[in-house]
N, C-alpha and C positions, 0 to 999 in steps of 0.2 A: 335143362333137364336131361339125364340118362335114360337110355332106355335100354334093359339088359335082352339079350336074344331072345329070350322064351315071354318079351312085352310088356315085361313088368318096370315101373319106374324104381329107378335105384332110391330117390329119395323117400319114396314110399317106403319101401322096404326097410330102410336106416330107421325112421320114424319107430315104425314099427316094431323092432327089436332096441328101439330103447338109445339108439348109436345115435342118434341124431335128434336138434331141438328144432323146432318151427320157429322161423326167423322169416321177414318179409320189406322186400326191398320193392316199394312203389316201384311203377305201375303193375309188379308181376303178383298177383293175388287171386289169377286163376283157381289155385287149389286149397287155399289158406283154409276154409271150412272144414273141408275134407280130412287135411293133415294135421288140424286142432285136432278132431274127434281119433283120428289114430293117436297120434298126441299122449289125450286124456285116459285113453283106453292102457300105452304104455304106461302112464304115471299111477293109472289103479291100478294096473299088476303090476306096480312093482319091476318092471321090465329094464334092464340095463343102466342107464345112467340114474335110475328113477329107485332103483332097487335102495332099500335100507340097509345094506351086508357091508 
């Protein structure tokens, strides 16, 4: 996991704007909840890879 200066996770952020899919390689499933619900949130807006355009 990245962490960018100002504390924020990079994968969070990718998720987030849609750059990035939630993928999970045992045993690391720390955040797997978390990053679905970011996830799901990009894929109802429509957000980056998720967008219909």
């Amino acid at each position: 996991m990245l962490i960018l200066q100002d504390g924020r996770m990079i994968n969070e952020e990718l998720i987030k704007e849609g750059l990035a899919k939630v993928i999970v390689y045992e045993p690391n499933k720390k955040y797997l909840n978390h990053y679905k619900e970011l996830e799901d949130i990009a894929v109802t807006k429509e957000i980056g890879m998720w967008s219909n355009k």
